[in-house]
OpenMM code with the backbone's topology and positions (N, CA, C; nanometers):
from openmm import Vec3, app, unit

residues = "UNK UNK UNK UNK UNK UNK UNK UNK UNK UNK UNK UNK UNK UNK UNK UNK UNK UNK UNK UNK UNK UNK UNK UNK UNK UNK UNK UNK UNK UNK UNK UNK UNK UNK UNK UNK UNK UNK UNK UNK UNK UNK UNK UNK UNK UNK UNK UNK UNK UNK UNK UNK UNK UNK".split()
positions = [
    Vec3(1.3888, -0.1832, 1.0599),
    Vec3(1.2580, -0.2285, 1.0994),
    Vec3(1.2769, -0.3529, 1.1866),
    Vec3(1.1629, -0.3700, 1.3257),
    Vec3(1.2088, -0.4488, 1.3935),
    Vec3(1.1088, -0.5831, 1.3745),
    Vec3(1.1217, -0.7003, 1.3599),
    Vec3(1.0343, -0.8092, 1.3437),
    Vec3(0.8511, -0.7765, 1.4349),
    Vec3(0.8723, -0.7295, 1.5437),
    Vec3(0.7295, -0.7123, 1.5951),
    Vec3(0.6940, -0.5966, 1.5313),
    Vec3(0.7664, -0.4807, 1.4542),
    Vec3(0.6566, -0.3520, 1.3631),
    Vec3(0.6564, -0.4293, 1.2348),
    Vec3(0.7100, -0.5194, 1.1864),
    Vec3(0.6893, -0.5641, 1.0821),
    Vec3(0.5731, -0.6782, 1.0706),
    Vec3(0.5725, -0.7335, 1.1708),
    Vec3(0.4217, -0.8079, 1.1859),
    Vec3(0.2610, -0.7004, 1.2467),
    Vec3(0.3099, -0.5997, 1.3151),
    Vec3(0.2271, -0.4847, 1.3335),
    Vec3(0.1365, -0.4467, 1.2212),
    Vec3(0.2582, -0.4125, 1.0853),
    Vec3(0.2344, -0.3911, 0.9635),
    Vec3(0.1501, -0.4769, 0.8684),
    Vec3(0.1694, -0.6103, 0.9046),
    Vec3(0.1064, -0.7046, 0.8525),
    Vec3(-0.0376, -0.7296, 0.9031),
    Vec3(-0.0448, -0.7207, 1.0593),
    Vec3(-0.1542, -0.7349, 1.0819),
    Vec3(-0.2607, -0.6041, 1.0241),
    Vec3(-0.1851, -0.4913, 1.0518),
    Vec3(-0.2834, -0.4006, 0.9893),
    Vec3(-0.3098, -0.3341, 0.8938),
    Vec3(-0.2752, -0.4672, 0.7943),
    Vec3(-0.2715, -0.5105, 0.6432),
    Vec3(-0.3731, -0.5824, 0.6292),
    Vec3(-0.4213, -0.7004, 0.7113),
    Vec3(-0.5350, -0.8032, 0.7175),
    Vec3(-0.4386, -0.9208, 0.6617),
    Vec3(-0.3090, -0.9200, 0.6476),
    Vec3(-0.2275, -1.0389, 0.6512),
    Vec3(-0.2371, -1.1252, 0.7215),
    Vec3(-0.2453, -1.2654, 0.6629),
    Vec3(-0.2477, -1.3674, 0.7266),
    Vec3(-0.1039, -1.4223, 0.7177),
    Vec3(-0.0564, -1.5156, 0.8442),
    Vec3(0.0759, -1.5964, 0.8310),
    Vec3(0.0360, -1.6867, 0.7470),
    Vec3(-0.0121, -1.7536, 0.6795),
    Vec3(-0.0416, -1.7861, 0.4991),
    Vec3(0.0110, -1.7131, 0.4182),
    Vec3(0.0074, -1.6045, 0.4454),
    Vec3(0.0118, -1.4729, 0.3397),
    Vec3(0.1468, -1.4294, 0.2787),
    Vec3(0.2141, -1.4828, 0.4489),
    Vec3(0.3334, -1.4167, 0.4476),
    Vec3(0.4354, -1.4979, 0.3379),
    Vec3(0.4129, -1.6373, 0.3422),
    Vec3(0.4501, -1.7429, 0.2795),
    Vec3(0.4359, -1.6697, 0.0966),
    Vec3(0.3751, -1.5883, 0.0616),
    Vec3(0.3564, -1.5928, -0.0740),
    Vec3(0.3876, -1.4466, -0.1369),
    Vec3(0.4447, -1.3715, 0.0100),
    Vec3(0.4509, -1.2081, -0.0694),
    Vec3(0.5966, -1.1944, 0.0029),
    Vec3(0.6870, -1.1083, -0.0057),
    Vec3(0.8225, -1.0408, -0.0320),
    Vec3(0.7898, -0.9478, 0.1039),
    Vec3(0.9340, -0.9148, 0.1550),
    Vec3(0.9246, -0.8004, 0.2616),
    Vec3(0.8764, -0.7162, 0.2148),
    Vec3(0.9598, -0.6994, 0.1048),
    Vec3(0.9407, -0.5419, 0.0307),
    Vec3(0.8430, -0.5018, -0.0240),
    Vec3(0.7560, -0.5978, -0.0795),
    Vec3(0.6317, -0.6102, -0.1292),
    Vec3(0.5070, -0.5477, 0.0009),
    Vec3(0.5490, -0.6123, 0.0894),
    Vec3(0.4680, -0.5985, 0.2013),
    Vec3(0.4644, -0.4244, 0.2373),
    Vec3(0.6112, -0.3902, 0.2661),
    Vec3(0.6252, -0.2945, 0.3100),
    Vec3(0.5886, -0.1206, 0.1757),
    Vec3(0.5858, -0.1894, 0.0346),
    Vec3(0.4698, -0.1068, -0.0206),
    Vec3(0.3206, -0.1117, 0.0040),
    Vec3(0.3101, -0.2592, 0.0082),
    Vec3(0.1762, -0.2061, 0.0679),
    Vec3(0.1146, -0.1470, 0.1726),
    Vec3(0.1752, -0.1804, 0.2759),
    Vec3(0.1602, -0.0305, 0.3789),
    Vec3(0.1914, 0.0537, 0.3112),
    Vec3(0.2694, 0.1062, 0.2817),
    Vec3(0.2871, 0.2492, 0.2529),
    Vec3(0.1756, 0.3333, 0.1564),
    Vec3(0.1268, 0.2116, 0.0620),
    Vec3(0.0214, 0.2154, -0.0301),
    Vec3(-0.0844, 0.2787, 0.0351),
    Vec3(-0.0942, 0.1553, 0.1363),
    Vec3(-0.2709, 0.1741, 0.2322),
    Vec3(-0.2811, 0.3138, 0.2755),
    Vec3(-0.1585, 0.4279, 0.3032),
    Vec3(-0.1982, 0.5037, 0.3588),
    Vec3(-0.2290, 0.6393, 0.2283),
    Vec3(-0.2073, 0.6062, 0.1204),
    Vec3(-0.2626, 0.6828, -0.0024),
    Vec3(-0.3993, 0.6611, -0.0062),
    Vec3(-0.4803, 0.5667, 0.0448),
    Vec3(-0.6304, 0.5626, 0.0704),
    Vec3(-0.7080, 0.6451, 0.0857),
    Vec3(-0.6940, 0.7395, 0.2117),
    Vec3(-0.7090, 0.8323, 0.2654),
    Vec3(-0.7016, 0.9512, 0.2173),
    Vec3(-0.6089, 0.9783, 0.0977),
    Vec3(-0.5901, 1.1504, 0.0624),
    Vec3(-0.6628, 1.1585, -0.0261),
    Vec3(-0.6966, 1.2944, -0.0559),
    Vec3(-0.7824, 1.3145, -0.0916),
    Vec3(-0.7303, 1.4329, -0.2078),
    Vec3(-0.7144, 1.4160, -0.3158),
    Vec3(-0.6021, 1.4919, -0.4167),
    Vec3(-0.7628, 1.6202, -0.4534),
    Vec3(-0.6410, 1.7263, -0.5084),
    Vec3(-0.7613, 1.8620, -0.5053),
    Vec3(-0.8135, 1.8644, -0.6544),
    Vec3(-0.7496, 1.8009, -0.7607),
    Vec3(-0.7776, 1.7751, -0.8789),
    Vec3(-0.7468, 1.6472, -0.9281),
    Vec3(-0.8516, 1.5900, -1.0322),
    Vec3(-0.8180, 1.4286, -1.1276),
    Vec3(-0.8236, 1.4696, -1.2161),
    Vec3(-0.7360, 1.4371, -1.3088),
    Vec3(-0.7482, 1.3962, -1.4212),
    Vec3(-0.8606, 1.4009, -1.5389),
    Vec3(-0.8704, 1.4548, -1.6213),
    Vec3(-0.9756, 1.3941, -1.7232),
    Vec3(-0.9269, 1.3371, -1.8492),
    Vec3(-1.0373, 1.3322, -1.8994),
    Vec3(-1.0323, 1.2822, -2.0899),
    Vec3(-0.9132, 1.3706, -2.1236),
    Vec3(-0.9705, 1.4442, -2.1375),
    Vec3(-0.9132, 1.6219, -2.1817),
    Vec3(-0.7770, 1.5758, -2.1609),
    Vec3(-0.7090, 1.5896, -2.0110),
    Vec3(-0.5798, 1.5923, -1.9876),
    Vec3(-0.5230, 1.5387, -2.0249),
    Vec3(-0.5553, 1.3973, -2.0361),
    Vec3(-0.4459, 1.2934, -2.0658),
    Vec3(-0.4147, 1.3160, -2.2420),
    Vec3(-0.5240, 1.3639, -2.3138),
    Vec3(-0.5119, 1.3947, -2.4628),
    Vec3(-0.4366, 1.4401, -2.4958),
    Vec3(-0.4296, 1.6021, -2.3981),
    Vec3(-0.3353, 1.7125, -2.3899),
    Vec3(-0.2029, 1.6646, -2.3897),
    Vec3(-0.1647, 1.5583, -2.2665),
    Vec3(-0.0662, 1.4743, -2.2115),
    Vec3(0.0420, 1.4376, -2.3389),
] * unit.nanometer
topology = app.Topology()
chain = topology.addChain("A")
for resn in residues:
    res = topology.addResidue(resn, chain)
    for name in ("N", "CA", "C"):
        topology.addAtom(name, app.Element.getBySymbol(name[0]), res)
């Protein structure tokens, strides 16, 4: 990863250079990866039921 996609990442995180001061690369770079689980849209959840079953 190159320092300008890694601030890319940050910015379109809503990271502030404050921010950066208090969180981990790696940290960072789950949360991108996170942000883009936002979006999907899973074909089944979970219920009561399941997790009982579980």
């Amino acid at each position: 990863m190159t320092t300008p996609l890694f601030l890319l990442r940050c910015t379109q995180l809503g990271l502030s250079m404050a921010d950066l001061e208090l969180l981990s690369i790696g940290l960072i770079n789950d949360m991108y990866a996170e942000s883009s689980n936002d979006d999907c849209n899973y074909a089944t959840l979970a219920t009561q039921e399941d997790f009982d079953r579980f």
